[in-house]
N, C-alpha and C positions, 0 to 999 in steps of 0.2 A: 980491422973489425971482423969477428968471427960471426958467422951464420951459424942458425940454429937448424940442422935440418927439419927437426919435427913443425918447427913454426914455418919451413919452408913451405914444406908441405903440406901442411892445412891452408897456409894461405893460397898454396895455386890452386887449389882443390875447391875453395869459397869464391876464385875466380869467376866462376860457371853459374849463371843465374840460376840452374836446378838444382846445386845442390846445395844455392845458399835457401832455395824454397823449401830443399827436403831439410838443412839442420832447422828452418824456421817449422816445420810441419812435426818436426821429433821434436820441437822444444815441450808440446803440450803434451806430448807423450811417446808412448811406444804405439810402431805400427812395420805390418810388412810390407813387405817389396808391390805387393798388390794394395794393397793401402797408399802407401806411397804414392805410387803410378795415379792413382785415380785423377786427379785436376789435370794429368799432361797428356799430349796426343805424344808419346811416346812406347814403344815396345816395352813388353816387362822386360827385355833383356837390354833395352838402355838403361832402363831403371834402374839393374841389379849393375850394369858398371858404372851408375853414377856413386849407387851403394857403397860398389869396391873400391872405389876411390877415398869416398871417406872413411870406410873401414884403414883403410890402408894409412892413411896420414893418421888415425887415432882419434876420430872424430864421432867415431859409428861403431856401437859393437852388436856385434848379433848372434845368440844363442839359439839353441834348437828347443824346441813345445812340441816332441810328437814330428809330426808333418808339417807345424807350422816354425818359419824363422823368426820370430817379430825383432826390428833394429830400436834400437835406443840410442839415445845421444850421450857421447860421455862429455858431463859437464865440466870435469878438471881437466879437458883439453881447454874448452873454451876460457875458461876460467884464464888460461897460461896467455892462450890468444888475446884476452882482455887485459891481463896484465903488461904484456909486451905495449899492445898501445897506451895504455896509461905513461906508460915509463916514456914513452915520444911526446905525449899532448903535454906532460910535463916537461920534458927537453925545451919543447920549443914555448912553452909560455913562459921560461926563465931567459930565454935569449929573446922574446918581444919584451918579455918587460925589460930589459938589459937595456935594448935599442931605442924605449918608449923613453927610457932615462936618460940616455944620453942625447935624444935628440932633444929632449926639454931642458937641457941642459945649456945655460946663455954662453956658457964657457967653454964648451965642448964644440957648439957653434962657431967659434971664431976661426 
């Protein structure tokens, strides 16, 4: 079975409860690094490498306004992340129904 890096990497990156708060905080929009920060007792500069984390797995892009950075969520990562589990929750409801069959099974039982 082959790994996906990119889905490697977004998944250890959502590992970290901040920065499955910050893609939940970008879902309703764009905001910066100081936006971000605001609900956590952390530094702007944890902030900016929970940021770079998700920039980096493909999560987070972020463009220049002048002085300001504002991050966005790119949603055709998630999209791929949401697809990948679909293709499991599927795997495994066709091998419980499989097993649901065969244990109801009188014949199967002997």
């Amino acid at each position: 079975m082959r790994s996906d890096p990119d889905l490697d990497l977004a998944f250890a990156a959502l590992g970290d409860p901040v920065r499955r708060a910050l893609v939940t905080r970008l879902a309703r929009g764009e905001a910066t690094v100081g936006e971000l920060g605001e609900p956590f007792d952390l530094t702007p500069q944890a902030i900016s490498h929970h940021v770079g984390v998700l920039r980096r797995c493909g999560l987070v892009e972020q463009r220049r306004e002048g002085t300001r950075r504002p991050c966005r969520l790119r949603v055709d990562q998630l999209t791929r992340l949401g697809s990948w589990i679909d293709e499991q929750r599927r795997a495994w409801d066709d091998r419980l129904d499989a097993l649901e069959t065969h244990l109801s099974d009188p014949e199967a039982t002997r």
